[in-house]
PDB file of N, CA, C and O in Angstrom:
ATOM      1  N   UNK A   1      -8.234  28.264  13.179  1.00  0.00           N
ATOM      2  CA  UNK A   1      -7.362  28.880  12.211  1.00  0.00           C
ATOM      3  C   UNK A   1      -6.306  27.860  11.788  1.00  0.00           C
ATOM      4  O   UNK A   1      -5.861  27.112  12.658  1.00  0.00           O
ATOM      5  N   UNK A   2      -5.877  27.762  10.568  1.00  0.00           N
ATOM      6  CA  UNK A   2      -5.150  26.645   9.900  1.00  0.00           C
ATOM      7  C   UNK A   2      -4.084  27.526  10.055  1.00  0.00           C
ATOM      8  O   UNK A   2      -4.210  28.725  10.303  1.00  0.00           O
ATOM      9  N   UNK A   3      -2.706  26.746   9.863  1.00  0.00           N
ATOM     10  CA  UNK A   3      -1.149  27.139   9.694  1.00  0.00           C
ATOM     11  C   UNK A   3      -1.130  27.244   8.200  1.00  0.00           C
ATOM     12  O   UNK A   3      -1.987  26.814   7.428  1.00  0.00           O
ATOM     13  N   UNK A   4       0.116  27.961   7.873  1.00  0.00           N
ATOM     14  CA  UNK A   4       0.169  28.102   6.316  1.00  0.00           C
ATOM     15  C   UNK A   4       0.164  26.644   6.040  1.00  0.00           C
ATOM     16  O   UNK A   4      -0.669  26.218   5.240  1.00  0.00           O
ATOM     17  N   UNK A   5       0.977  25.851   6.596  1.00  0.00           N
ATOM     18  CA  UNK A   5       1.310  24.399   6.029  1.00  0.00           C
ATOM     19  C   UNK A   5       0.068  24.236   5.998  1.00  0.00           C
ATOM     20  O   UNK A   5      -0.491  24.772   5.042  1.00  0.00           O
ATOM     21  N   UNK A   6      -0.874  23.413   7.054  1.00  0.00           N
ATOM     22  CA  UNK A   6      -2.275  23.189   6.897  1.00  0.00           C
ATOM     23  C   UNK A   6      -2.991  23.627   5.608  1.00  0.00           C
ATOM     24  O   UNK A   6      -3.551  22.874   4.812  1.00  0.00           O
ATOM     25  N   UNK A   7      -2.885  24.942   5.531  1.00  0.00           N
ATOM     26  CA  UNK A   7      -3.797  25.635   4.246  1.00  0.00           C
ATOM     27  C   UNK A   7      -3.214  25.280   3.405  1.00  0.00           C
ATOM     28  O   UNK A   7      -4.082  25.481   2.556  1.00  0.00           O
ATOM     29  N   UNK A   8      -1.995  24.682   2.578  1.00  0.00           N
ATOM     30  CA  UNK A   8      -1.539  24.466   1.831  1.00  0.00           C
ATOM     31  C   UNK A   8      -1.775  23.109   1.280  1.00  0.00           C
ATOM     32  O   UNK A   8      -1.789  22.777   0.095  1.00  0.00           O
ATOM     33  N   UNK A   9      -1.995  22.239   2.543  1.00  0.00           N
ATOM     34  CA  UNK A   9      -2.436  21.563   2.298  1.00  0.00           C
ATOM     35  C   UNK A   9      -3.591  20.813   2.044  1.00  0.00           C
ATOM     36  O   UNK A   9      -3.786  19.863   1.286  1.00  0.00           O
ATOM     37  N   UNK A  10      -4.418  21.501   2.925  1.00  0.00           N
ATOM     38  CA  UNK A  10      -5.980  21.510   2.043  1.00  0.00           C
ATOM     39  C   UNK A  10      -6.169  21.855   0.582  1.00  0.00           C
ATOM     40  O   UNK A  10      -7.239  21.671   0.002  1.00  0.00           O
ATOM     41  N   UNK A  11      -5.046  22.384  -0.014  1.00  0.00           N
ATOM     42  CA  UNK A  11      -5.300  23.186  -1.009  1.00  0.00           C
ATOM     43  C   UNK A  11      -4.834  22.067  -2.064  1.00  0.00           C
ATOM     44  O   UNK A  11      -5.358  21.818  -3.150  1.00  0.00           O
ATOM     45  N   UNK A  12      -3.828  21.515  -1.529  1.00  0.00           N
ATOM     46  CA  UNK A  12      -2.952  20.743  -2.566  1.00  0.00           C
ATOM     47  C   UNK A  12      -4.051  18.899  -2.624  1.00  0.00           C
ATOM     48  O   UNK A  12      -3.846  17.986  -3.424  1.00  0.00           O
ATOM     49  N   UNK A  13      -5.151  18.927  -1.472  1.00  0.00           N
ATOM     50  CA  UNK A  13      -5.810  17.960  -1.731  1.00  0.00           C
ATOM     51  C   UNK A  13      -7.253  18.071  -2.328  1.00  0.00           C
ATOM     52  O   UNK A  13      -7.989  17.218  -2.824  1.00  0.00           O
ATOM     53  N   UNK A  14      -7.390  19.276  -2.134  1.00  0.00           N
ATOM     54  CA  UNK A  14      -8.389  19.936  -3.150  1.00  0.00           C
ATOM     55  C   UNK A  14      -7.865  19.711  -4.844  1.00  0.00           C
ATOM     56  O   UNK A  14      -8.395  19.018  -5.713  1.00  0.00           O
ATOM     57  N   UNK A  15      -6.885  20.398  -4.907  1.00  0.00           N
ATOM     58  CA  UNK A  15      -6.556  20.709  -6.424  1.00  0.00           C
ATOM     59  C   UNK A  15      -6.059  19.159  -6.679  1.00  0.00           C
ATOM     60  O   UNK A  15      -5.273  19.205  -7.625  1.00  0.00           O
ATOM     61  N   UNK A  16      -6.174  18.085  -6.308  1.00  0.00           N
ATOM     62  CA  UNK A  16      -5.172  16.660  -6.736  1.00  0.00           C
ATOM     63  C   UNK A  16      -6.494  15.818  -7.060  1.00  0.00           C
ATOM     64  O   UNK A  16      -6.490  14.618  -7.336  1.00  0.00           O
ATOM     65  N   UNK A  17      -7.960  16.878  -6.960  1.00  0.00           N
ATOM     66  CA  UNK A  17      -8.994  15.882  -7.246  1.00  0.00           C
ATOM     67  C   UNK A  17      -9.511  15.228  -5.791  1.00  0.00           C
ATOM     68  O   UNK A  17     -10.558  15.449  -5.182  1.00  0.00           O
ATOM     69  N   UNK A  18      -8.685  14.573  -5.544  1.00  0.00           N
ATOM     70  CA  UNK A  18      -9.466  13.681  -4.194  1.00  0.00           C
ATOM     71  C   UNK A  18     -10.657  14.200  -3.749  1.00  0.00           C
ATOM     72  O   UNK A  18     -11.791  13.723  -3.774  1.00  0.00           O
ATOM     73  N   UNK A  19     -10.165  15.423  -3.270  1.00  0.00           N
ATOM     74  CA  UNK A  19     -11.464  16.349  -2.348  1.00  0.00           C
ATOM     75  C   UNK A  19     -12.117  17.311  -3.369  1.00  0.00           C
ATOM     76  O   UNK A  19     -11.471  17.670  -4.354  1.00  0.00           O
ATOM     77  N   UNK A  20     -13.042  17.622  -3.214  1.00  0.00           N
ATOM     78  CA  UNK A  20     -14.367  19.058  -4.169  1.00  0.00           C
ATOM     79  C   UNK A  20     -13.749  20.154  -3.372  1.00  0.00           C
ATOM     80  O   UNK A  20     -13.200  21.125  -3.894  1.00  0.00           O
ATOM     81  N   UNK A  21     -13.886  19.917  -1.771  1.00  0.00           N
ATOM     82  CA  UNK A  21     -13.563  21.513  -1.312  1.00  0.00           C
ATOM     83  C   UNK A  21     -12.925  21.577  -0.035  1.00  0.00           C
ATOM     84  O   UNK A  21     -12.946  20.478   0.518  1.00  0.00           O
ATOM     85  N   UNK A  22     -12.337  22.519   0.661  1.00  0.00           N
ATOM     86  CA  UNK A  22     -11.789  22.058   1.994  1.00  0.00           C
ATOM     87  C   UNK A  22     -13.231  21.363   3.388  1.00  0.00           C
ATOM     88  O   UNK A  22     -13.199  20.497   4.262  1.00  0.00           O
ATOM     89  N   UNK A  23     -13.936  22.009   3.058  1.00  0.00           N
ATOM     90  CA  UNK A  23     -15.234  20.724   4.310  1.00  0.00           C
ATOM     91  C   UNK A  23     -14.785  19.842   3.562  1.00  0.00           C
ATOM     92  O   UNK A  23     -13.596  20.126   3.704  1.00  0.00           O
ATOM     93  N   UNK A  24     -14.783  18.961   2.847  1.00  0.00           N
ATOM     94  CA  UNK A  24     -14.970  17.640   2.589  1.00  0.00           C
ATOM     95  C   UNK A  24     -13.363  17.248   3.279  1.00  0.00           C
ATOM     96  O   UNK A  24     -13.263  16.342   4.106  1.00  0.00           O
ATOM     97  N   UNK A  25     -12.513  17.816   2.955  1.00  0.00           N
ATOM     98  CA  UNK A  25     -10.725  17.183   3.369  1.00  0.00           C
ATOM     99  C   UNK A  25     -10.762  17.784   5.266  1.00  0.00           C
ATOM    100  O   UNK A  25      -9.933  17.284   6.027  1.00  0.00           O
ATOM    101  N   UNK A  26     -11.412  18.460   5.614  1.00  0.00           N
ATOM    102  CA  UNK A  26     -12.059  19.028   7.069  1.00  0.00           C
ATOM    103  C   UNK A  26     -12.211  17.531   7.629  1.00  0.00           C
ATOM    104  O   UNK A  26     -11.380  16.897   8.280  1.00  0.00           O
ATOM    105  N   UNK A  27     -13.713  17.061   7.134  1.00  0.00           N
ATOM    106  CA  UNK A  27     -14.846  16.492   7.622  1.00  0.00           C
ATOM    107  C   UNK A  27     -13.782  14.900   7.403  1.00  0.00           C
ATOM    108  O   UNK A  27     -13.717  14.170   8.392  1.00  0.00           O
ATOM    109  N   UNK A  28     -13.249  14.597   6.505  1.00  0.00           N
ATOM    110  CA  UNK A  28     -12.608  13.223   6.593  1.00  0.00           C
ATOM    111  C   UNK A  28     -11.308  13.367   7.634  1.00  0.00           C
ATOM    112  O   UNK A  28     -10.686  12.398   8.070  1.00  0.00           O
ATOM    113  N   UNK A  29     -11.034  14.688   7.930  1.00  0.00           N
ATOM    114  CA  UNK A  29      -9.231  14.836   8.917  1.00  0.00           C
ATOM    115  C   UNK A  29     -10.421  14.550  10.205  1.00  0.00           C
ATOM    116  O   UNK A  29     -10.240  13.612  10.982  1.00  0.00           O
ATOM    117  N   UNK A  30     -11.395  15.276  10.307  1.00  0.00           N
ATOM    118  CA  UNK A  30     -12.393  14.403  11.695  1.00  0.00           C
ATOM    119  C   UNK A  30     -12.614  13.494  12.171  1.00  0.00           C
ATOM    120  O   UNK A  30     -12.600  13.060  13.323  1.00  0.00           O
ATOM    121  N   UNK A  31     -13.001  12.913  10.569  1.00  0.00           N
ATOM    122  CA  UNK A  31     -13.317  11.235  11.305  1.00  0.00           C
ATOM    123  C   UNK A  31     -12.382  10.721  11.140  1.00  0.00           C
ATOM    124  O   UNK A  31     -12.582   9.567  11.521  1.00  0.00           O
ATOM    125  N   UNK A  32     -11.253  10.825  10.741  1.00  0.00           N
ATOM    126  CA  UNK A  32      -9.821   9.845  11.391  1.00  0.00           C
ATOM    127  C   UNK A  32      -9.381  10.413  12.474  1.00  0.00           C
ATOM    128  O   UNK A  32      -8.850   9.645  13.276  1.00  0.00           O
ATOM    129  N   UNK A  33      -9.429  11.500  12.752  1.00  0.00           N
ATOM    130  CA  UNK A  33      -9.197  11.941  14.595  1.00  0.00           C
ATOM    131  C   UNK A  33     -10.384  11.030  15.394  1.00  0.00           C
ATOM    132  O   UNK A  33     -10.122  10.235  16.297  1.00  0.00           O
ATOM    133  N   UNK A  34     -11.735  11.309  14.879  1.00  0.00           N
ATOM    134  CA  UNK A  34     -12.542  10.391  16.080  1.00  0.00           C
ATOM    135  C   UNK A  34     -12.248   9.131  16.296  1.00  0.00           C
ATOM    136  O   UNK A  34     -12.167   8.682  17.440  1.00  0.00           O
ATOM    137  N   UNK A  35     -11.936   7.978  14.581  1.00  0.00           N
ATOM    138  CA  UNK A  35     -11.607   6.889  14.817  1.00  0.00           C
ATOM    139  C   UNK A  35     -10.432   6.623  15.741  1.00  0.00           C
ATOM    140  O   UNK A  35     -10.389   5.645  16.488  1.00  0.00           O
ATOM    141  N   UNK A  36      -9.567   7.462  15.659  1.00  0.00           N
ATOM    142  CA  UNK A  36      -8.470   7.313  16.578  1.00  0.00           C
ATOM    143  C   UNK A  36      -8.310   7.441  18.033  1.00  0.00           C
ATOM    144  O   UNK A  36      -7.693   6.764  18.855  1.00  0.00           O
ATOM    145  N   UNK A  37      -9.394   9.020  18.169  1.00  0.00           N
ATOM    146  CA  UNK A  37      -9.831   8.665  19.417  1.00  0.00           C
ATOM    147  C   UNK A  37     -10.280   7.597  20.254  1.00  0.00           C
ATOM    148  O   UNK A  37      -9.821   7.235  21.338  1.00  0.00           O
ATOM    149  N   UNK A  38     -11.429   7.056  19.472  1.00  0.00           N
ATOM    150  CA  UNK A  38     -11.947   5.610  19.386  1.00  0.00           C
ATOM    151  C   UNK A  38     -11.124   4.625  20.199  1.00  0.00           C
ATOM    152  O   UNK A  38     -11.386   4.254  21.344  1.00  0.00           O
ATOM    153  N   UNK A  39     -10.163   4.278  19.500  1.00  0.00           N
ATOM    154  CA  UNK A  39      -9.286   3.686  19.566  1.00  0.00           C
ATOM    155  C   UNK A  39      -8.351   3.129  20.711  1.00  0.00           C
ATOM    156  O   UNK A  39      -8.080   2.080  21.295  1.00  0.00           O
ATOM    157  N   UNK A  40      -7.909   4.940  20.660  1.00  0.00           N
ATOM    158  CA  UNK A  40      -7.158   4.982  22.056  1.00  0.00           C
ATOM    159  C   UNK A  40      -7.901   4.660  23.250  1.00  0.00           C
ATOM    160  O   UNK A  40      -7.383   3.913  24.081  1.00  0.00           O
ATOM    161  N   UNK A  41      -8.913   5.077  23.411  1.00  0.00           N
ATOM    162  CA  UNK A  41     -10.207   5.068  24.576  1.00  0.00           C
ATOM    163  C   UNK A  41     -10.089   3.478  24.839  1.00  0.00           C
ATOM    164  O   UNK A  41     -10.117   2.984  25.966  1.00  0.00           O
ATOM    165  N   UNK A  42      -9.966   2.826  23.766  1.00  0.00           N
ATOM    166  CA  UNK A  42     -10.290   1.206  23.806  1.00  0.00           C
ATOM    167  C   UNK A  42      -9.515   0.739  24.498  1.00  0.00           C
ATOM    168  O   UNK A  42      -9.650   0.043  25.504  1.00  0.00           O
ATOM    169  N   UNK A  43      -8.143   1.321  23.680  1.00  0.00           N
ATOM    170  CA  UNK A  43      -6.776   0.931  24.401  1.00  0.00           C
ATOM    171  C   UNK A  43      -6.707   0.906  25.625  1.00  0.00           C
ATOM    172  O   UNK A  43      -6.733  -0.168  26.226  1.00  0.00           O
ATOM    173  N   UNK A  44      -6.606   2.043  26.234  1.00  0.00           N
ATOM    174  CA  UNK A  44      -6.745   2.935  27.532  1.00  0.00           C
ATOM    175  C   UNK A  44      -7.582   1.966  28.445  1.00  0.00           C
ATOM    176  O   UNK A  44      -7.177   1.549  29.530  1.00  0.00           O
ATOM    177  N   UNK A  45      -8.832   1.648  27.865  1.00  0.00           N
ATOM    178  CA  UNK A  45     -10.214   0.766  29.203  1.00  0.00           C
ATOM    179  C   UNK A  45      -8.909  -0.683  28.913  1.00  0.00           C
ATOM    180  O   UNK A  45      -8.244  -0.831  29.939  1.00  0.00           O
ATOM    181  N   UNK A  46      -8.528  -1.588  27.872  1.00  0.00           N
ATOM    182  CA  UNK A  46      -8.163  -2.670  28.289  1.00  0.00           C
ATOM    183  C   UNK A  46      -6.645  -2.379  29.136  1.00  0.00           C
ATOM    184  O   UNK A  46      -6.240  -3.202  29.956  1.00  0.00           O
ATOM    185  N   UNK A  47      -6.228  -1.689  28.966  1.00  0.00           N
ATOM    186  CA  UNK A  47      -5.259  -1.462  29.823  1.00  0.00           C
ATOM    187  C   UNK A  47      -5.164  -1.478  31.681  1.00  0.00           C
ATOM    188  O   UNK A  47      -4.458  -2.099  32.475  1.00  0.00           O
ATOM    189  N   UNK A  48      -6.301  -0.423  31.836  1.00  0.00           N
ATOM    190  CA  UNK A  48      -6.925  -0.243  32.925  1.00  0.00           C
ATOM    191  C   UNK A  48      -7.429  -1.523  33.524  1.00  0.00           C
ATOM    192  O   UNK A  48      -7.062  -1.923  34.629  1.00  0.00           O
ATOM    193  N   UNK A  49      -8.521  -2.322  32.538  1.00  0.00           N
ATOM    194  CA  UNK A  49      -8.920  -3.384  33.174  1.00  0.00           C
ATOM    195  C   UNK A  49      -7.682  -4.594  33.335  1.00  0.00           C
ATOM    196  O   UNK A  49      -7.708  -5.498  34.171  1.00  0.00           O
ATOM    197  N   UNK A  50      -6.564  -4.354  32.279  1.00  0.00           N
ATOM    198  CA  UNK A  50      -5.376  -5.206  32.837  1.00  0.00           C
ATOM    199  C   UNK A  50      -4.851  -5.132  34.332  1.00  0.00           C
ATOM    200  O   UNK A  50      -4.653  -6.072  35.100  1.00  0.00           O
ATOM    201  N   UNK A  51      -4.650  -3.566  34.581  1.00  0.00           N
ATOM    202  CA  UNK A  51      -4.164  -3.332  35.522  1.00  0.00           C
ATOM    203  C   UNK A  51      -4.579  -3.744  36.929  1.00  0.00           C
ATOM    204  O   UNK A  51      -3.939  -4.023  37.943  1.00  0.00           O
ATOM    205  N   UNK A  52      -6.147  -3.672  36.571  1.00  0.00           N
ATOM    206  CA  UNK A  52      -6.829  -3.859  37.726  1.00  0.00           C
ATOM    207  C   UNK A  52      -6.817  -5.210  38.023  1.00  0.00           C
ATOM    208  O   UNK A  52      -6.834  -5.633  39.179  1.00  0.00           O
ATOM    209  N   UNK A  53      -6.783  -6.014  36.889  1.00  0.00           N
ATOM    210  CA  UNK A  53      -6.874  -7.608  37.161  1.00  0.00           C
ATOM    211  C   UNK A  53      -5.606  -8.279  38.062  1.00  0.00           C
ATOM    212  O   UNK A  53      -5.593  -9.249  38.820  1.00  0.00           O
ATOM    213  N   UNK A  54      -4.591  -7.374  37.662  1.00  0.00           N
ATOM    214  CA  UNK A  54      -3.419  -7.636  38.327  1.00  0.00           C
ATOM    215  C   UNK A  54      -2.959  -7.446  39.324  1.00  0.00           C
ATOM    216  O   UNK A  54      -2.205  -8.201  39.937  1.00  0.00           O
ATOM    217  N   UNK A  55      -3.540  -5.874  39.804  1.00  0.00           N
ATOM    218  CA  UNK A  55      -3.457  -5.579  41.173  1.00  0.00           C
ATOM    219  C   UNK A  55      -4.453  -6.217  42.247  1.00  0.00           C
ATOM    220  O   UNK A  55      -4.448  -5.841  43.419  1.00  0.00           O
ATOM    221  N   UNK A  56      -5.390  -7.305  41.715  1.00  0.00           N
ATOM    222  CA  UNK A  56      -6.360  -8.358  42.391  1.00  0.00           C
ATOM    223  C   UNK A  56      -5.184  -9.369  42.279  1.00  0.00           C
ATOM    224  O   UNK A  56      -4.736  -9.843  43.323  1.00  0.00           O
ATOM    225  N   UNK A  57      -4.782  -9.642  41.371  1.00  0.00           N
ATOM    226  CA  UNK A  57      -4.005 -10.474  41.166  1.00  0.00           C
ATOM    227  C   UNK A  57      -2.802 -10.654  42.702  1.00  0.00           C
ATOM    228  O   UNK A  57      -2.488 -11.598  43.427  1.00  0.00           O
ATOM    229  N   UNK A  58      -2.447  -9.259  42.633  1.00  0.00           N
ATOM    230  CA  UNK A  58      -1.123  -9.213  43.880  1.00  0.00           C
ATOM    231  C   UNK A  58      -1.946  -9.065  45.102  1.00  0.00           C
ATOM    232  O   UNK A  58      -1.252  -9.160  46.115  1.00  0.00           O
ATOM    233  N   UNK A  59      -2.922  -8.909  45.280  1.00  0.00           N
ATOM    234  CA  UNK A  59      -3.635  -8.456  46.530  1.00  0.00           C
ATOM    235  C   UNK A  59      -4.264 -10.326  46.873  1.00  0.00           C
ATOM    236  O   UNK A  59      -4.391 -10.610  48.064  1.00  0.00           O
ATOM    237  N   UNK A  60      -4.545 -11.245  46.009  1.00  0.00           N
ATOM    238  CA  UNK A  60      -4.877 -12.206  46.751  1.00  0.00           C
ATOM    239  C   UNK A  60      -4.144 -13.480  46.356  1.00  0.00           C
ATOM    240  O   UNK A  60      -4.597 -14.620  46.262  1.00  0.00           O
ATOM    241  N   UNK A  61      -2.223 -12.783  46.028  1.00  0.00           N
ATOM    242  CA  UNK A  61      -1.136 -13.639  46.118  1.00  0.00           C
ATOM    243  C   UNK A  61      -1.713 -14.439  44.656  1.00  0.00           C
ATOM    244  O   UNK A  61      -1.627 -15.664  44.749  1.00  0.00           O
ATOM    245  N   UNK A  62      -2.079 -14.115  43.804  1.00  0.00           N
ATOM    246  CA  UNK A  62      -1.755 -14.994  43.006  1.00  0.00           C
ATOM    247  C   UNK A  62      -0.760 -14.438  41.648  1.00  0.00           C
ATOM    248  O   UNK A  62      -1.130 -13.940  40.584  1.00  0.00           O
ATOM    249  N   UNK A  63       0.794 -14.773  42.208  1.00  0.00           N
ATOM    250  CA  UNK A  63       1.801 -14.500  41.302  1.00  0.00           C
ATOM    251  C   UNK A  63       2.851 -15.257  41.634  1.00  0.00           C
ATOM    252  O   UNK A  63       3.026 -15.761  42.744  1.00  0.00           O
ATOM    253  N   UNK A  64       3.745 -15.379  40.456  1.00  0.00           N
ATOM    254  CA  UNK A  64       4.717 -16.295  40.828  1.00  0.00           C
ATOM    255  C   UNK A  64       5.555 -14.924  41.357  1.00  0.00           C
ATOM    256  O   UNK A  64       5.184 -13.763  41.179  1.00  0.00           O
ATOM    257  N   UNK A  65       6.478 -15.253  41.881  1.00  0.00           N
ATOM    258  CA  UNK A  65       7.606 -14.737  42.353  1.00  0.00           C
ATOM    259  C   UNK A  65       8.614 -14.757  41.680  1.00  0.00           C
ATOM    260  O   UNK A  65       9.218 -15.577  42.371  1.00  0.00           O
ATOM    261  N   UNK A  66       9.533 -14.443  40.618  1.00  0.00           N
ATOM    262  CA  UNK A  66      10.700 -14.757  40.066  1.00  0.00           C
ATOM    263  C   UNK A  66      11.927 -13.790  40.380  1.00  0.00           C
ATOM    264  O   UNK A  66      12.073 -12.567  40.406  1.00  0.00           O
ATOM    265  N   UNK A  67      12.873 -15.072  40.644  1.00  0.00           N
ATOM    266  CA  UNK A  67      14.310 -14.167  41.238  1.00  0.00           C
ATOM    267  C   UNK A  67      15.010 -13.548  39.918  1.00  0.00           C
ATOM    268  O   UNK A  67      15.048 -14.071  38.805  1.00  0.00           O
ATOM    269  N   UNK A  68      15.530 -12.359  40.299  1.00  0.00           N
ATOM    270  CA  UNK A  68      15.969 -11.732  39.130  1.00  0.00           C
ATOM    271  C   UNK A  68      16.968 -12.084  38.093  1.00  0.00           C
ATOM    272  O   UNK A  68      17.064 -11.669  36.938  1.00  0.00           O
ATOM    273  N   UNK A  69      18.074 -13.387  39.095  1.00  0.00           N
ATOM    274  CA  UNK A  69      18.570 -13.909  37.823  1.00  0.00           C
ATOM    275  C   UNK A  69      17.876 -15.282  36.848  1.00  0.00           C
ATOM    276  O   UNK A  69      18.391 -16.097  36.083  1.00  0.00           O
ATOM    277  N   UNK A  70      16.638 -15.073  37.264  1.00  0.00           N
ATOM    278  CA  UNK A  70      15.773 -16.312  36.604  1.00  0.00           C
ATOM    279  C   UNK A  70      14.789 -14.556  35.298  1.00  0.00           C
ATOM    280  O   UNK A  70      14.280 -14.440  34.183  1.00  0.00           O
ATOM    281  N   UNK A  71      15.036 -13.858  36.261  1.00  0.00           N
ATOM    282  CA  UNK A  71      13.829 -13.314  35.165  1.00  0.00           C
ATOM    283  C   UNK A  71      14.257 -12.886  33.178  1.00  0.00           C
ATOM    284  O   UNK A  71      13.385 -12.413  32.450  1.00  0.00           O
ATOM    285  N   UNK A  72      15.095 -13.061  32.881  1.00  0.00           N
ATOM    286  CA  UNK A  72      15.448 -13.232  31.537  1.00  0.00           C
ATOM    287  C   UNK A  72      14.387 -14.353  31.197  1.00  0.00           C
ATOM    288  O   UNK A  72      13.293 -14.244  30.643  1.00  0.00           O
ATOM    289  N   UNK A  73      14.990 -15.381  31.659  1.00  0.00           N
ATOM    290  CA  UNK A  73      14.415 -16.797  31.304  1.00  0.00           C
ATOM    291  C   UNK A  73      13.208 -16.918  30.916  1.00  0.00           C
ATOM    292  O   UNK A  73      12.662 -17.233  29.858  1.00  0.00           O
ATOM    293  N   UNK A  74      12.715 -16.476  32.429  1.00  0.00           N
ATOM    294  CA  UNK A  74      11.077 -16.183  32.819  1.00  0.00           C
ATOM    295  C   UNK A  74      10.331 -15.273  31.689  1.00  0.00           C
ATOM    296  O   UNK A  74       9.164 -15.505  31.371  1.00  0.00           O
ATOM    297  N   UNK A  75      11.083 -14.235  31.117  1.00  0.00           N
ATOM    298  CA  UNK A  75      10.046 -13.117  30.298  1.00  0.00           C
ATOM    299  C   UNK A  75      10.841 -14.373  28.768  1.00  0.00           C
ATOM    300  O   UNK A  75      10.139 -13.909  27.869  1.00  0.00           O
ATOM    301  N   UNK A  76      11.303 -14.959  28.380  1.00  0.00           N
ATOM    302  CA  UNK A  76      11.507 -15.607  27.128  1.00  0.00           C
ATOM    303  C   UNK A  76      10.660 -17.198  27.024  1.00  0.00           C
ATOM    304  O   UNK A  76      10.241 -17.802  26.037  1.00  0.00           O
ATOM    305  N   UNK A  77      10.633 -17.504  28.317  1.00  0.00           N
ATOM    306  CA  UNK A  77       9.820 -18.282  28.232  1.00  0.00           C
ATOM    307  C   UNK A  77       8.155 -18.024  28.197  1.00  0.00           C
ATOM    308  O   UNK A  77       7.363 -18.965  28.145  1.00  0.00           O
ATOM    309  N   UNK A  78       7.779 -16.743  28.231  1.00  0.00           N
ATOM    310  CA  UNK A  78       6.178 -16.003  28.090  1.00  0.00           C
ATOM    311  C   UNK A  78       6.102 -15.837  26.567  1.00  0.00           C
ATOM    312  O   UNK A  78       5.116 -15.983  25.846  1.00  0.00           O
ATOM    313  N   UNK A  79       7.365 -15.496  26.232  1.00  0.00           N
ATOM    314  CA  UNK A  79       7.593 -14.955  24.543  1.00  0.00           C
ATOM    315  C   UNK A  79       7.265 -16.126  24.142  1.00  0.00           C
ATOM    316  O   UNK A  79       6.155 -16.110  23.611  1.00  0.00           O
ATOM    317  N   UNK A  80       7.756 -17.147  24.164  1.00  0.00           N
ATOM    318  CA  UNK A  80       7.628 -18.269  23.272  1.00  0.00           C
ATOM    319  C   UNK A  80       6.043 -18.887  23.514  1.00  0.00           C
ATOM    320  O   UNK A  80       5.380 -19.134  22.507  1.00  0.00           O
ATOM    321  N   UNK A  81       5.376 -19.160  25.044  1.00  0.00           N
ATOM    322  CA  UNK A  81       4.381 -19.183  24.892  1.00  0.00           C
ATOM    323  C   UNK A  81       3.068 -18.263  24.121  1.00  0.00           C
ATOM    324  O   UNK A  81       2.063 -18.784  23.637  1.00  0.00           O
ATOM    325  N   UNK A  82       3.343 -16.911  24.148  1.00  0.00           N
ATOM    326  CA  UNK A  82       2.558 -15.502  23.163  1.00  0.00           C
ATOM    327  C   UNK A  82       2.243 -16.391  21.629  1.00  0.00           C
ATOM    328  O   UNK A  82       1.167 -16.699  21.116  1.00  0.00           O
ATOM    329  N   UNK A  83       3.777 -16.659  21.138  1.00  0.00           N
ATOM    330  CA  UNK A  83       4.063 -17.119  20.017  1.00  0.00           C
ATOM    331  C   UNK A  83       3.312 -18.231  19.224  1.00  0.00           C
ATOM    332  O   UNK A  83       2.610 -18.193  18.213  1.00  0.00           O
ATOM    333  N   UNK A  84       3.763 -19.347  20.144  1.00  0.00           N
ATOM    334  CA  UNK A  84       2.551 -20.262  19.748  1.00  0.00           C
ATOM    335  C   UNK A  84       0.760 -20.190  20.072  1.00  0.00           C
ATOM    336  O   UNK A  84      -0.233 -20.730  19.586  1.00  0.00           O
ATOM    337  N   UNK A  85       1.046 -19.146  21.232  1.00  0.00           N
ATOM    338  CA  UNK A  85      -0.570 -19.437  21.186  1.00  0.00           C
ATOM    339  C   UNK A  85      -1.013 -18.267  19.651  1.00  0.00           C
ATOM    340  O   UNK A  85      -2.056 -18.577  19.075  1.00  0.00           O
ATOM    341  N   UNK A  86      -0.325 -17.179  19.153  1.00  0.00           N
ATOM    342  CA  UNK A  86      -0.917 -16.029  18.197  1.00  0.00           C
ATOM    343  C   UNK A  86      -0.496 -17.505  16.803  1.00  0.00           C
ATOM    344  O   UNK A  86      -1.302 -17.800  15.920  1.00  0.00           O
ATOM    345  N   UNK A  87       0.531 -18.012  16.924  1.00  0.00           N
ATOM    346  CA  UNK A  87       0.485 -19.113  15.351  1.00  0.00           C
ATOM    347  C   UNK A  87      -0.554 -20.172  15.626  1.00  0.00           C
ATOM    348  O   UNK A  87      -0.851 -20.772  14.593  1.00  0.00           O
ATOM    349  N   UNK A  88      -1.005 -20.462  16.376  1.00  0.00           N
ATOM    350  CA  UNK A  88      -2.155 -20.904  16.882  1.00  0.00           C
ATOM    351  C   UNK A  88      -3.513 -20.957  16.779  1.00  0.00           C
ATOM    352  O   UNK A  88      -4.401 -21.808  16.848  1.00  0.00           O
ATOM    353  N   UNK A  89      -3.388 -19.659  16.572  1.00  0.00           N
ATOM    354  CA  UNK A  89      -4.598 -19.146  16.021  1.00  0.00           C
ATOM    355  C   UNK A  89      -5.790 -18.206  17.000  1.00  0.00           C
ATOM    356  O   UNK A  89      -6.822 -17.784  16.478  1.00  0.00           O
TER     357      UNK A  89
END
């Protein structure tokens, strides 16, 4: 069941031409929910596999250690490396 807004707005993309009928403005609000789903899912697995790489990472000591009044430094000096490696290419 649609909200008035919803129905209103099927209606107002119906009548503006774009869409023939509400399935068609339906069937395209779908596939930008699936693509998005998509998406997120993607997000979500590289995240996960970040996480996991990292918690291997701490489990067989391979991390630097940084003292907290170094860690400003430490996260600006990652920034600047990000930087050149994305102008980089």
């Amino acid at each position: 069941m649609l909200s008035q807004h919803q129905h209103q707005l099927v209606e107002a993309l119906v009548e503006s031409g774009r869409y023939q009928n509400a399935s068609e403005v339906l069937r395209e609000g779908l596939r930008v929910l699936e693509r998005q789903e998509s998406e997120d899912a993607a997000k979500l697995s590289a995240l996960r596999d970040a996480a996991e790489r990292g918690w291997l990472d701490v489990a067989t000591r391979r991390y630097d250690d940084i003292a907290d009044e170094n860690l400003n430094d430490f996260i600006g000096q990652l920034g600047d490396r990000a930087a050149r490696a994305h102008s980089a290419g």
